[in-house]
C-alpha positions in Angstrom: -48.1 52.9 29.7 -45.3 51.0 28.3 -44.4 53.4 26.1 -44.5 56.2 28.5 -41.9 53.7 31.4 -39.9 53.0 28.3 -39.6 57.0 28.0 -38.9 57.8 31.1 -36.0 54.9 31.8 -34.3 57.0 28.7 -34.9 60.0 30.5 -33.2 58.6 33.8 -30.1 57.2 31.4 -29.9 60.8 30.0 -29.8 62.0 33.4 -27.2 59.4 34.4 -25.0 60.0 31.6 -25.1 64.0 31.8 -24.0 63.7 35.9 -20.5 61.8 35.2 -19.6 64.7 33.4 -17.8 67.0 35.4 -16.9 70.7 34.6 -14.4 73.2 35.6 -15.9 77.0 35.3 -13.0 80.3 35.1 -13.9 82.3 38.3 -10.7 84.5 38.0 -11.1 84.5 41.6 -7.8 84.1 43.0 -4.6 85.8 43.4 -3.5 85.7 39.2 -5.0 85.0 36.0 -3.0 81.5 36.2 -4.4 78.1 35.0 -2.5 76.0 38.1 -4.0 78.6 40.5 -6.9 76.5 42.3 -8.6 79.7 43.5 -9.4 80.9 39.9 -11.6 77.7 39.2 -15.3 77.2 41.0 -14.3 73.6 41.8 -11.7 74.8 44.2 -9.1 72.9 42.1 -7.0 72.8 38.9 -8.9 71.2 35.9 -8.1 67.2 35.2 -8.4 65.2 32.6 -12.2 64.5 33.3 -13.0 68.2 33.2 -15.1 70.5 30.7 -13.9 73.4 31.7 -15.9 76.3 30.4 -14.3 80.3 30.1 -16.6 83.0 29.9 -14.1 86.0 31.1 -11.7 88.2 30.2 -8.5 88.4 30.4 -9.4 84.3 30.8 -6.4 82.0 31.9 -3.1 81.7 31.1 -1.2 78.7 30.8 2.5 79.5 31.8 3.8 76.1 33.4 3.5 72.3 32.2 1.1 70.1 33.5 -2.2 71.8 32.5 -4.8 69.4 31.2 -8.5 68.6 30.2 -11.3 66.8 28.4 -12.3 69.8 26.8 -11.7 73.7 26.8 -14.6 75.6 26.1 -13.7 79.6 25.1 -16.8 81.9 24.9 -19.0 79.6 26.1 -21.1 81.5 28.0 -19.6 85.1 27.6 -16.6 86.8 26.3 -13.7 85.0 26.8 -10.1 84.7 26.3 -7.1 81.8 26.6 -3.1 82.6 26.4 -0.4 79.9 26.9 2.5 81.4 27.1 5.5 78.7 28.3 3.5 76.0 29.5 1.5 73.1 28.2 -2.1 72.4 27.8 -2.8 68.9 26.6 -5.3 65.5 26.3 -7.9 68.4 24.7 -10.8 66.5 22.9 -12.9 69.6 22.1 -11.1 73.1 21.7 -14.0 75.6 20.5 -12.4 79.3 20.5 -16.2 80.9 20.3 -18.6 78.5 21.7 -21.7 80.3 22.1 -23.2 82.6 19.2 -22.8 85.8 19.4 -19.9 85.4 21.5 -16.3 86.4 21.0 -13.4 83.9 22.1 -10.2 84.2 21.4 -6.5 82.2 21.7 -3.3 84.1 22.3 -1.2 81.3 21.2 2.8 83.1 22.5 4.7 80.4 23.3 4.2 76.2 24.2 2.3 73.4 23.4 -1.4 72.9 22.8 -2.4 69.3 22.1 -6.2 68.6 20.9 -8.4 66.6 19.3 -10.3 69.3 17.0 -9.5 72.3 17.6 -12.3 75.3 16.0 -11.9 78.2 15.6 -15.4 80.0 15.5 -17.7 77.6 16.2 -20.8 79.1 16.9 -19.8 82.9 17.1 -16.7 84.3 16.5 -13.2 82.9 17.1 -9.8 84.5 16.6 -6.3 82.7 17.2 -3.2 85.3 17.4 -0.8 82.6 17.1 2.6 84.6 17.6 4.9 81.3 19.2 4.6 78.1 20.4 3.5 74.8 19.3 -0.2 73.9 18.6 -0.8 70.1 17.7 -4.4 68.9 16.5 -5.9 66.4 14.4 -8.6 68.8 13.2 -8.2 72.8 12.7 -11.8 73.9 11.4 -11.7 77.9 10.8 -15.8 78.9 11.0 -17.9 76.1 11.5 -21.1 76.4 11.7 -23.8 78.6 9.8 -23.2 82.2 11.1 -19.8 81.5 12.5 -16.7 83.9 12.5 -13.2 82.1 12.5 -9.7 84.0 11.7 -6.0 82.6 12.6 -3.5 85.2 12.5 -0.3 83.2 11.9 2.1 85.4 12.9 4.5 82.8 14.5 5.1 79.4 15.6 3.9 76.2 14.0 0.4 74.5 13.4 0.4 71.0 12.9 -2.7 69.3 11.7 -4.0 65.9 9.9 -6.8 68.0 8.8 -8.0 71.7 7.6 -11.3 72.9 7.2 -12.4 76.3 6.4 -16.4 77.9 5.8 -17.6 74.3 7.1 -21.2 75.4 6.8 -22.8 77.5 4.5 -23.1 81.2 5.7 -20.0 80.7 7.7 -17.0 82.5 7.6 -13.3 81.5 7.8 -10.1 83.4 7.5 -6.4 82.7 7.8 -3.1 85.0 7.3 0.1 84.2 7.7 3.1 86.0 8.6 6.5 84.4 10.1 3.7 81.0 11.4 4.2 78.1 9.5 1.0 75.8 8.9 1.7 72.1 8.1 -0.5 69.3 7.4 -0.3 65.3 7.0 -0.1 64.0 3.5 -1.3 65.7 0.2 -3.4 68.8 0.8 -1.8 70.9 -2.1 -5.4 71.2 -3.9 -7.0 71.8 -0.7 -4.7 74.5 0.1 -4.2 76.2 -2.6 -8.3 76.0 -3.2 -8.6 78.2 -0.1 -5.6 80.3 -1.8 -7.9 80.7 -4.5 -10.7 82.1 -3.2 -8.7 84.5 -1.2 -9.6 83.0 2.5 -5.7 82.6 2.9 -3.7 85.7 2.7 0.3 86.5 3.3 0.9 89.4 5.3 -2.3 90.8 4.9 -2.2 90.6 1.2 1.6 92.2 0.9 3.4 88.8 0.7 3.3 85.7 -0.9 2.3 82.1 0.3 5.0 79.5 -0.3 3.3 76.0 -0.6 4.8 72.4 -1.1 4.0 68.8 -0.3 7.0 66.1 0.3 9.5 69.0 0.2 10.1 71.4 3.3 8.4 68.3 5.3 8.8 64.7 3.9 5.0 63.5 3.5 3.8 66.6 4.5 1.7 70.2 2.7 3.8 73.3 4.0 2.5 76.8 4.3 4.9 79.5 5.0 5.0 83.3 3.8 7.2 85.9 2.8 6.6 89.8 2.8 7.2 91.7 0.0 10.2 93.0 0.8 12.0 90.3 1.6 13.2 90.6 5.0 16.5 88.9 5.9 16.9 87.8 8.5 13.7 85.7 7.8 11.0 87.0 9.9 11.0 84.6 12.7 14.6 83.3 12.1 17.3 83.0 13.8 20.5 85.5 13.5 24.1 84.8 14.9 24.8 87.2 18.0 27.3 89.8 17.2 26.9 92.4 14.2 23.6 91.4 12.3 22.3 93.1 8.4 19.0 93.5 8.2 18.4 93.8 4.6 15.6 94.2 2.5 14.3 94.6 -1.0 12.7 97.9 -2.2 9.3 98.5 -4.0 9.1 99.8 -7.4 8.7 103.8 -7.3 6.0 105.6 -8.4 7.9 107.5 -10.6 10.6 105.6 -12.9 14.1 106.0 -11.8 13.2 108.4 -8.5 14.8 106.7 -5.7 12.9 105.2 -2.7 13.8 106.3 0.8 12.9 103.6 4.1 12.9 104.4 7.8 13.9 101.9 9.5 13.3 100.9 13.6 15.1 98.4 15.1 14.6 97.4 19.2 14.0 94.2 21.4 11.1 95.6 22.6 8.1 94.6 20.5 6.2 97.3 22.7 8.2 100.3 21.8 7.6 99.6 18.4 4.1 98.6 18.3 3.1 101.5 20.4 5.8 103.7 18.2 5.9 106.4 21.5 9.6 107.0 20.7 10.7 106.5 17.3 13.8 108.4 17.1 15.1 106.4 20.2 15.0 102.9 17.9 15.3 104.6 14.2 18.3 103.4 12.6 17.9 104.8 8.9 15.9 108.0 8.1 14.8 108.8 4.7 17.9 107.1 2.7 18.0 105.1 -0.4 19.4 101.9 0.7 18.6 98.0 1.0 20.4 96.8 4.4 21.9 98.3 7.3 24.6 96.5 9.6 22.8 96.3 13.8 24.3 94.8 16.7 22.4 91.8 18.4 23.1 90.5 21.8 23.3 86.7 22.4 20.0 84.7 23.5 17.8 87.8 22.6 14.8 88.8 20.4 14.8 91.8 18.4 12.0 93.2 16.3 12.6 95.7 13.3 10.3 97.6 10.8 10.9 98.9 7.4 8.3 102.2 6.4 8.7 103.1 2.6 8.1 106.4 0.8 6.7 105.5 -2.5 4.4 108.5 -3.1 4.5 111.3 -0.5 7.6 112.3 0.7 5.9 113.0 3.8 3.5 110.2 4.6 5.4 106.7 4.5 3.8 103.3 3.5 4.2 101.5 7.1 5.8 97.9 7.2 5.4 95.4 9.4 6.8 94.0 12.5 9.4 91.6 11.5 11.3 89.6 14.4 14.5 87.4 14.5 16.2 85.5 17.6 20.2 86.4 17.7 21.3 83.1 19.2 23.9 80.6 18.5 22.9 78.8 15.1 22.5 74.8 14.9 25.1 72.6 13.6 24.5 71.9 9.8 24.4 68.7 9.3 25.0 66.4 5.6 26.1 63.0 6.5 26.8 62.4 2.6 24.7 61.6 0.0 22.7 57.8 -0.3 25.1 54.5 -0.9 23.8 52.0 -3.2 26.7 49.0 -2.6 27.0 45.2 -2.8 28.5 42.5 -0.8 29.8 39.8 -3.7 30.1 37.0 -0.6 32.5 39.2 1.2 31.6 42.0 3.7 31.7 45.6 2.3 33.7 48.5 4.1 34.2 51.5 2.9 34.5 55.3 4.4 31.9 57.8 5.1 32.1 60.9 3.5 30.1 63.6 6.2 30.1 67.8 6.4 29.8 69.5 9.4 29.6 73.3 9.7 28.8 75.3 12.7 30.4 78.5 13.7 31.8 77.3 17.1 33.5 73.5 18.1 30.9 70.6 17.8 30.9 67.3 18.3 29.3 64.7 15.9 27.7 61.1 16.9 27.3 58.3 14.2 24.1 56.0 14.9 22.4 53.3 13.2 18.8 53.6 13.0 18.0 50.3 11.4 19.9 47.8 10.2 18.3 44.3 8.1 20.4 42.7 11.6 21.2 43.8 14.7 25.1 43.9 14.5 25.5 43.8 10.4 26.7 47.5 10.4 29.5 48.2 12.2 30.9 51.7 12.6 34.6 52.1 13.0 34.4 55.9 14.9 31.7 56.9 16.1 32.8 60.3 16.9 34.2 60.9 13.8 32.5 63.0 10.8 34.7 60.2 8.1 34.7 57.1 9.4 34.9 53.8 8.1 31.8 51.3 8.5 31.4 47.6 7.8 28.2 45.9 6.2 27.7 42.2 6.8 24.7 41.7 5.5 22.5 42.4 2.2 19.2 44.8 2.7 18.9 48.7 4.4 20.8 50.4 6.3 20.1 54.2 7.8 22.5 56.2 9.3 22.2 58.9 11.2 24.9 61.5 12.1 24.6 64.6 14.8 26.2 66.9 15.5 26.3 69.2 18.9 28.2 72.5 19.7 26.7 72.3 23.2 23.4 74.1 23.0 21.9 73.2 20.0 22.1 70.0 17.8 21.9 68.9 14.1 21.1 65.7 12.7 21.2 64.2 9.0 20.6 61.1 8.3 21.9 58.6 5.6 20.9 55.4 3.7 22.7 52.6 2.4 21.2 49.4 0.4 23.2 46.4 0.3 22.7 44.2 -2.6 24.1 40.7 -3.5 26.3 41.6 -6.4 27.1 44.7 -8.3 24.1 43.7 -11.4 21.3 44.0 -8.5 22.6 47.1 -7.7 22.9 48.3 -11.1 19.5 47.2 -11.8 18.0 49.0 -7.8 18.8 52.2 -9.8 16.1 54.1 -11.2 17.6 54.7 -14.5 18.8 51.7 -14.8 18.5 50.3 -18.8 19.3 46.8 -19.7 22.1 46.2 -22.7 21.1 45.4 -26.0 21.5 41.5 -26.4 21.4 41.0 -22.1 18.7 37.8 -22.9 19.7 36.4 -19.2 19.7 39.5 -17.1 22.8 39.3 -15.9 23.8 43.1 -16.5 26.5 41.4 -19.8 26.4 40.7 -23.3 28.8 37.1 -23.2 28.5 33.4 -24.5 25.5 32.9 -21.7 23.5 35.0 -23.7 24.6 33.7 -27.1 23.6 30.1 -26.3 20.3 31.1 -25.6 20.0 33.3 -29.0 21.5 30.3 -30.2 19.1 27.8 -28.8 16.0 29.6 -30.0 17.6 30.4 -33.7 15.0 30.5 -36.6 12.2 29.4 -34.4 9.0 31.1 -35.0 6.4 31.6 -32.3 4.1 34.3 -34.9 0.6 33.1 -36.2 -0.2 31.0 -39.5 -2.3 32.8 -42.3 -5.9 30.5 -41.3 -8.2 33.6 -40.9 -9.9 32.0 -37.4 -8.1 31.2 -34.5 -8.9 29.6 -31.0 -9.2 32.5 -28.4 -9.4 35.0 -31.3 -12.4 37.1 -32.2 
């Protein structure tokens, strides 16, 4: 009897537990296919932070304004379903499963703002796809197929993933796939072998298996692994880059012919609208090279826009063209670049230390730069002559670090660089902070000179012997 009340106070707890949880369904109900629309959710309201909200429709929500939020985002969970954000925000996301349910298809169309999540996975128990082609996504866990028969894929055509952790094929029988295009994937610390064991077993591809994978740690991003890609022939502008408005070369580099020395011929479209050039309804209306042997051709970009292009090769039949993909580029004003000199190593020797700084600026259009201390071993021991001035003089008061850090503006977009300066007693610790720093022959005291200091100690210790006698046993020996 015990036993049996013991069960069913459990039971009740359960119960308890399971009816604080509250959950948002997607009705699709109202007016739009909106998130912040009230009338597409069966609560009658927007989802909050407390929410599970669960979509099981098609085309699904779209986030397209800031604000949106939940405790969990279930896609697929009980029937097709699909997510975009496009412009707004979705954020506070524990749980982010893009195919809840097996058997079920989910997917993210990730076009432009910021997801924020906890774990986000991609196929968790069916089948998942992300077609990431903007925007931000932020998570501490990306898993790409999960569990046992689960389907994951990423398509990282754009935008950037940020996560402290990637998994891929979690669970035996699952299946996990990632390509990237003009997306860049990073992730905290060292995951180089992790990476590049995926690489391996060919789980991450580069354009479909036409490109290449660029991967680093501590390089593109300081204390970071990087994953970009690059297409075989070398687009430039870099797919996803920016351009300067005005006349724009595309330029490219062309595949090895079939035939030795025979020349290869490109078409080449070139539009701001992705549509027209995906669908390919009117080619001759955005074809700006037909059939000719060349590497770049010179296009006209307008401010603030984005343009997409596409470079087909004939490297067999003259009549049936190898097509290439969609490559895009923003023409907009580029940001200020920014080098506010390279590190100082300096001393003080009991008087404060001033010297000049020695910065370069280059932006295409009138800037403005701001000097700012980000840390200082005192408030008040740096002091900056100009602060608006690319070469200005500073003062240092005080031994320890210093960072710098100068930006520059032109208005709409900004640059920054920063700068580090260590401040050392006298000019032998500095010598000796440096990492190729060798000690002279004969310096017994350290003091960075060979002088009478150190020739009163050889002195001092002349003809003394400190090696051991001939006995054969010695204390503390074997």
């Amino acid at each position: 009897m015990l036993r049996k009340l013991i069960c069913l106070v459990a039971f009740a707890l359960v119960l308890s537990l399971v009816g604080e949880v509250q959950a948002a369904e997607w009705t699709d109900a109202g007016p739009d296919h909106l998130w912040s629309t009230a009338e597409n959710w069966d609560t009658g309201t927007v989802p909050t932070s407390a929410d599970e909200v669960l979509i099981g429709l098609l085309p699904g929500p779209t986030v397209a304004n800031p604000g949106a939020v939940a405790k969990s985002v279930r896609v697929a969970d009980d029937g097709n379903g699909a997510l975009t954000v496009d412009g707004g925000t979705l954020t506070d996301v524990g749980w982010l499963p893009i195919g809840r349910a097996a058997g079920i298809e989910g997917t993210l169309n990730m076009k432009s703002g910021t997801i924020t999540s906890s774990w986000l996975e991609v196929g968790y128990l069916g089948s998942g796809t992300i077609n990431m082609t903007g925007g931000t996504i932020v998570t501490q866990d990306l898993a790409i197929g999960v569990m046992n028969w689960a389907t994951g894929h990423v398509n990282l055509d754009g935008g950037i993933i940020t996560a402290n952790r990637l998994k891929m094929r979690v669970k035996t029988g699952s299946v996990g796939t990632m390509d990237v295009e003009a997306g860049t994937l990073i992730i905290d610390g060292d995951s180089l072998s992790t990476v590049q064991g995926f690489i391996d077993n060919g789980w991450i591809t580069a354009y479909g298996g036409d490109g290449t994978l660029e991967l680093d740690y501590n390089v593109t991003n300081e204390g970071q692994t990087t994953l970009k890609a690059v297409h075989n022939l070398n687009p430039n502008p870099i797919d996803g880059g920016l351009a300067a408005p005005g006349a724009v070369e595309l330029s490219w580099t062309l595949p090895d012919p079939c035939v030795p020395g025979e020349p290869v011929l490109v078409d080449v479209y070139f539009t701001n609208d992705w549509q027209a050039l995906y669908s390919f309804t009117d080619p001759a209306a955005i074809q700006v090279v037909n059939k000719q042997n060349v590497t770049s051709v010179v296009v006209q970009a307008q401010p603030k826009t984005q343009y997409y292009w596409a470079v087909d090769t004939y490297v067999g039949d003259p009549n049936d063209p190898i097509l290439g993909p969609i490559f895009s580029f923003v023409a907009d004003n580029l940001p200020p670049e920014v080098d506010a000199g390279v590190d100082i190593v300096t001393w003080l020797e009991d008087e404060p230390r001033t010297g000049t700084l020695d910065a370069t600026v280059t932006d295409d259009d009138a800037y403005t730069v701001q000097w700012s201390v980000v840390s200082e071993p005192n408030e008040g021991t740096l002091i900056i002559e100009t602060t608006n001035a690319e070469d200005t003089q500073i003062t240092l008061t005080a031994v320890g670090e210093y960072v710098l850090q100068l930006e520059a503006s032109d208005g709409d977009y900004t640059g920054s660089d920063t700068l580090t300066i260590n401040v050392y007693n006298n000019s032998c610790e500095a010598a000796q902070s440096l990492p190729d720093y060798e000690p002279i022959v004969g310096d017994l005291n350290g003091d960075c000179r060979v002088d009478e200091e150190d020739m009163a100690l050889l002195e001092e210790n002349w003809l003394k012997d400190n090696s051991l006698t001939d006995d054969w046993f010695v204390v503390g020996g074997l």
